[in-house]
C-alpha positions, 0 to 999 in steps of 0.5 A: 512472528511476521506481522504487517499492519495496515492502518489509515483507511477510511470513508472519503470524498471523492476528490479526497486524500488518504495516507495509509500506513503499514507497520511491519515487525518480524523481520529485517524490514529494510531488506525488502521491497515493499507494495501496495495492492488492492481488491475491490468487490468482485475484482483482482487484486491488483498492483498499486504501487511498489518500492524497492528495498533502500527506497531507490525506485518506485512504480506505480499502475498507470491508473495512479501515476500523479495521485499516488505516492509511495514511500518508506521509513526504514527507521519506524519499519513503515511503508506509506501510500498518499492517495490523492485525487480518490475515485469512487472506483477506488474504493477497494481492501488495500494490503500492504506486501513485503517480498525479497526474491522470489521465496519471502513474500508477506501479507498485511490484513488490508484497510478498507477504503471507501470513496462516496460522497 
């Protein structure tokens, strides 16, 4: 059974830092490129960060580049997101995703992050 769980969400500060965690299991997690997205209320979701399989390359929405890092741990089956520098306008649902091609693509539940001070 497919699962991504993310975990590490939270009330912050604006100015502050989070690192979300998203723990995957089910399937060969290495294989996949793994994203970050976010949905705040009334809004798309929209594309956070991305990280390719082996952890090679990474892109980010412009919005993020120089406060947000994403990286992975093939090891523990885990991909993270530091987020520094958070906005009250990035308080959003952050979900985790794993795809490979265009045919395997998966969900997390998503972490709520809220920023306010």
């Amino acid at each position: 059974q497919v699962q991504l769980v993310e975990s590490g969400g939270g009330l912050v500060q604006p100015g502050g830092s989070l690192r979300l965690s998203c723990a995957a299991s089910g399937f060969i997690f290495r294989w996949y490129a793994m994203s970050w997205y976010r949905q705040g209320p009334g809004k798309e979701r929209e594309l956070v960060a991305a990280i390719t399989s082996g952890g090679g390359s990474t892109n980010y929405a412009d919005s993020v580049k120089g406060r947000f890092t994403i990286s992975r741990e093939d090891g523990k089956n885990t991909v993270y997101l530091q987020m520094n520098s958070l906005k009250p306008d990035e308080s959003a649902v952050y979900y985790c995703e794993a795809t490979r091609g265009d045919a395997l693509r998966y969900w997390g539940q998503g972490t709520q992050v809220t920023v306010s001070s």
